[in-house]
VEXSEDREN-944760 format. One record per residue: residue number from 1; residue in three letters; x, y, z of N, C-alpha, C, O in turn. Coordinates in steps of 0.001 Angstrom, whole numbers, plus 500000, padded with zeros to 6 digits. Layout:
! VEXSEDREN-944760
[r NUM, 'ALA', [X, Y, Z], [X, Y, Z], [X, Y, Z], [X, Y, Z]]
...
END
This chain:
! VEXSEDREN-944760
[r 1, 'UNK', [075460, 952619, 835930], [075442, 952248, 837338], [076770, 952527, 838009], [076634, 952940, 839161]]
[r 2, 'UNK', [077929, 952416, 837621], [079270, 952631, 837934], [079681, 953749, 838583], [080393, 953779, 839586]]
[r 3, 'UNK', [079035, 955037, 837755], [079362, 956557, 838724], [078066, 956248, 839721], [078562, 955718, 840716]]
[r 4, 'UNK', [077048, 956315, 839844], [076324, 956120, 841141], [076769, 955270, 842096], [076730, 955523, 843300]]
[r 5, 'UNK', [077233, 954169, 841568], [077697, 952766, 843105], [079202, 953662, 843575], [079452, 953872, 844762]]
[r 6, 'UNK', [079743, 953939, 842908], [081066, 954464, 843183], [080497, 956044, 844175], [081025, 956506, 845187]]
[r 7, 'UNK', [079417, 956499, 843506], [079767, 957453, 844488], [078792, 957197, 845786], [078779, 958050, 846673]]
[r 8, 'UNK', [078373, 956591, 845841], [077622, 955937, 847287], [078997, 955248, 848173], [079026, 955325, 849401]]
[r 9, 'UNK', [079786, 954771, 847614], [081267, 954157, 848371], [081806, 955140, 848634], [082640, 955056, 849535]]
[r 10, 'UNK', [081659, 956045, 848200], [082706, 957769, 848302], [081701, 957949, 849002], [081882, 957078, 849852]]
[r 11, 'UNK', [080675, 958493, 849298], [079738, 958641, 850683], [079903, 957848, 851804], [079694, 958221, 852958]]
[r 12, 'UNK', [080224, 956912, 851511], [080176, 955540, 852366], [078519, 955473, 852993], [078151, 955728, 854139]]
[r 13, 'UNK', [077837, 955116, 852021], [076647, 954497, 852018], [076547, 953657, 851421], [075953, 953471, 850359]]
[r 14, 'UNK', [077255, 952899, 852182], [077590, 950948, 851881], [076626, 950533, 851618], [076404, 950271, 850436]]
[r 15, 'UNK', [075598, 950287, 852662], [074502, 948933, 852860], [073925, 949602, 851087], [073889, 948750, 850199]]
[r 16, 'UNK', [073641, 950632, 850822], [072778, 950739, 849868], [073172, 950238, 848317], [072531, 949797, 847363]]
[r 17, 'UNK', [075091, 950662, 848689], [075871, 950452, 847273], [075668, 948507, 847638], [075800, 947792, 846644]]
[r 18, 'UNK', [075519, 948149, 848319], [076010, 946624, 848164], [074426, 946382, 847927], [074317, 945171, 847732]]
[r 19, 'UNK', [073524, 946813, 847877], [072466, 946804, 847996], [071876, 946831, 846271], [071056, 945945, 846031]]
[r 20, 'UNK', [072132, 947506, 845418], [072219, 948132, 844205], [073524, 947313, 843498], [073512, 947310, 842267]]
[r 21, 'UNK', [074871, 946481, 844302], [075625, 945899, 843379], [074643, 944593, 843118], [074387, 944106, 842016]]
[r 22, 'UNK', [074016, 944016, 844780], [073029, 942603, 844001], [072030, 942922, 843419], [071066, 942183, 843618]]
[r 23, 'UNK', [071891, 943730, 842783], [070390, 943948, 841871], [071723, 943868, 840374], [071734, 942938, 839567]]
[r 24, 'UNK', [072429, 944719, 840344], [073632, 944529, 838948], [074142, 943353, 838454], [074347, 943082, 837270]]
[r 25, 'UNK', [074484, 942148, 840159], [074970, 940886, 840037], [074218, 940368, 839486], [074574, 939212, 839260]]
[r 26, 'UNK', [072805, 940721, 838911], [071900, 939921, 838159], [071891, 939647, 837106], [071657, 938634, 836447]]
[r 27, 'UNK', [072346, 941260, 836822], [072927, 941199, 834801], [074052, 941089, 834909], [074276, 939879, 834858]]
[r 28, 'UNK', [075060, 941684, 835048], [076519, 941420, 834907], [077634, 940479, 835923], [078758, 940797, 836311]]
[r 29, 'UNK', [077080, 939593, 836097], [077686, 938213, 836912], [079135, 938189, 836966], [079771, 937686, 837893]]
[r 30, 'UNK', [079776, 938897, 835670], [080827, 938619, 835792], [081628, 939669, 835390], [082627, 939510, 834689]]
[r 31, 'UNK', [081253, 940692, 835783], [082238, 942115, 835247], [082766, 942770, 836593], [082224, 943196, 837613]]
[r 32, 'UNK', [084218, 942645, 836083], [085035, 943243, 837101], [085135, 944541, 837557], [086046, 944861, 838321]]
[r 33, 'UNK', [084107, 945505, 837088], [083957, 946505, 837595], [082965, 946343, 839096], [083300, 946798, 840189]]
[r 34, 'UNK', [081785, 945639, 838828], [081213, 945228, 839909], [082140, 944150, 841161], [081862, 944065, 842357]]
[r 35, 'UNK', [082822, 943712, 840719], [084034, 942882, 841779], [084369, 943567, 842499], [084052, 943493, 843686]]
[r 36, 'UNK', [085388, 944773, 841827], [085793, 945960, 842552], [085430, 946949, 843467], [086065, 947628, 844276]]
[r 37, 'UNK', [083669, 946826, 842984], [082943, 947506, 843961], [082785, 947176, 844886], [083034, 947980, 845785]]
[r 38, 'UNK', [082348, 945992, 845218], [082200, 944877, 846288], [082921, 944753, 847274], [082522, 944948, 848422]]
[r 39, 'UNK', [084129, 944399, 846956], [085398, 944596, 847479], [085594, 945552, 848435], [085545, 945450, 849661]]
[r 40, 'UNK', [085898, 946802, 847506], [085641, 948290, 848051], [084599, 948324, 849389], [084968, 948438, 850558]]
[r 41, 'UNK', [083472, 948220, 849006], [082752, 948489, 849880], [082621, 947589, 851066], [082086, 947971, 852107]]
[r 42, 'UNK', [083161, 946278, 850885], [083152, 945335, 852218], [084684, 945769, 852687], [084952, 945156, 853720]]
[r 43, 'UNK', [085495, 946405, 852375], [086819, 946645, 853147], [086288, 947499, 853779], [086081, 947217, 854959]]
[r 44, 'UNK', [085871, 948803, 853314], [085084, 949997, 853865], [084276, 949786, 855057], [084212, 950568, 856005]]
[r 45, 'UNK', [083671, 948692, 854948], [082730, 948109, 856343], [083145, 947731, 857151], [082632, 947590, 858262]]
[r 46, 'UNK', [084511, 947387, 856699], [085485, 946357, 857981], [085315, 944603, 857823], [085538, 943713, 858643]]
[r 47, 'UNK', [084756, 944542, 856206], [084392, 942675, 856474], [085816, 942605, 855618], [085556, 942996, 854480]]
[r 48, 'UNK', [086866, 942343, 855704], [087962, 942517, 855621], [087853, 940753, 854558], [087789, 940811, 853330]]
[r 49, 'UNK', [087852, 939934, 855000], [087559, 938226, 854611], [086645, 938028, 853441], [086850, 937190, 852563]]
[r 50, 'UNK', [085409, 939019, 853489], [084179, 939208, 852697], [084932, 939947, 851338], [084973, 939420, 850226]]
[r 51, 'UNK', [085577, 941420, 851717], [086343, 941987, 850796], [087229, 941261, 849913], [087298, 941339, 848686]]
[r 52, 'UNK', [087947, 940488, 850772], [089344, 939385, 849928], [088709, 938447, 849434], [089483, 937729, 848802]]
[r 53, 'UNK', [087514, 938030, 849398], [086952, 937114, 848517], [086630, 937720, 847189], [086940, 937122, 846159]]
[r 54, 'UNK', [085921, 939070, 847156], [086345, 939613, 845611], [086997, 939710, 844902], [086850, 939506, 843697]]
[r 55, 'UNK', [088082, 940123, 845586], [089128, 940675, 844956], [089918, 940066, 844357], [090643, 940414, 843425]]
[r 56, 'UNK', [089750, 938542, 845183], [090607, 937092, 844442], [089544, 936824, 843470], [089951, 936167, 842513]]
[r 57, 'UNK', [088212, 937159, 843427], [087531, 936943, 842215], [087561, 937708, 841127], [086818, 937462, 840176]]
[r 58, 'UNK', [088533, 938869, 841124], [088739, 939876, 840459], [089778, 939598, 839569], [090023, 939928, 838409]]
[r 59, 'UNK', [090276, 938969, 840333], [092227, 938789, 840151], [091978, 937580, 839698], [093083, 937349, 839208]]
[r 60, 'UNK', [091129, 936292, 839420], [090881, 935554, 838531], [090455, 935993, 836706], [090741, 935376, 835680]]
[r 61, 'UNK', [089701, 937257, 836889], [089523, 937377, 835878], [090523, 938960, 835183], [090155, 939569, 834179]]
[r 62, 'UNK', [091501, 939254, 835832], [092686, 939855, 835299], [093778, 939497, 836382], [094128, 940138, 837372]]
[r 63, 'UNK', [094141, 938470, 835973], [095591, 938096, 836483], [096654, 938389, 836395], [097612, 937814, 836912]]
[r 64, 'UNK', [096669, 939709, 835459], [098083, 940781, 835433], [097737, 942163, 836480], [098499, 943123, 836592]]
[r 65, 'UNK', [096660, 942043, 837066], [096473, 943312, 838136], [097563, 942790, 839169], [097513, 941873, 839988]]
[r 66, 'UNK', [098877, 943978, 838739], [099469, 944212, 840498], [099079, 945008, 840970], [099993, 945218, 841767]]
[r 67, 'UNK', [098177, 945933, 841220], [097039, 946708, 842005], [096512, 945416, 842785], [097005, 944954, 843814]]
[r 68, 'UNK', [095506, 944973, 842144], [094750, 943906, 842713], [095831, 942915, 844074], [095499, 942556, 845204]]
[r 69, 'UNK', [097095, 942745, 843360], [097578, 941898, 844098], [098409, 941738, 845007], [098704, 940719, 845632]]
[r 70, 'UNK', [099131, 943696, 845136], [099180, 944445, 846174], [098381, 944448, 847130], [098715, 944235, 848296]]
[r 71, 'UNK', [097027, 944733, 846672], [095954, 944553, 847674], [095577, 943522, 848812], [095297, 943731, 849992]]
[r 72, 'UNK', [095669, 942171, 847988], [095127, 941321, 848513], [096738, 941088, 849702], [096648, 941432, 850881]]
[r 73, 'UNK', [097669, 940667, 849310], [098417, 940548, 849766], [098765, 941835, 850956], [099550, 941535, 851855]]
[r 74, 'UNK', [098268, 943020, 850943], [098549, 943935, 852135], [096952, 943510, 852915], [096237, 944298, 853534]]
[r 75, 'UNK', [096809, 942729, 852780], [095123, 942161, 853659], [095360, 940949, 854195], [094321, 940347, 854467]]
[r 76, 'UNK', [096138, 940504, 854389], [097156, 939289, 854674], [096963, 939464, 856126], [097556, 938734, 856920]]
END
């Protein structure tokens, strides 16, 4: 699922990738690859608030990402 959702975000055919991450959120509840996607794709939309809620859910479950925490913090 990872190269397809990713490349629907590289299209920016959001509604469908966020669309296809809650069918994934079903099995993998808690894998930070799907976080990332999420993220991705609600910054991409402009839900900027929606996005930073992943990403701090991301950054709960790797708390040595300074990627992640660059991020959140340039969303400030």
């Amino acid at each position: 699922y990872q190269k397809f959702v990713a490349q629907l975000i590289a299209e920016r055919d959001l509604d469908y990738a966020l669309f296809l991450l809650g069918k994934y959120k079903e099995v993998f509840p808690q894998s930070a690859t799907l976080l990332r996607y999420y993220g991705d794709a609600y910054l991409l939309k402009g839900e900027v608030e929606e996005a930073k809620r992943y990403y701090a859910k991301l950054l709960e479950l790797e708390p040595e990402s300074s990627e992640i925490k660059q991020l959140l913090e340039s969303l400030k």
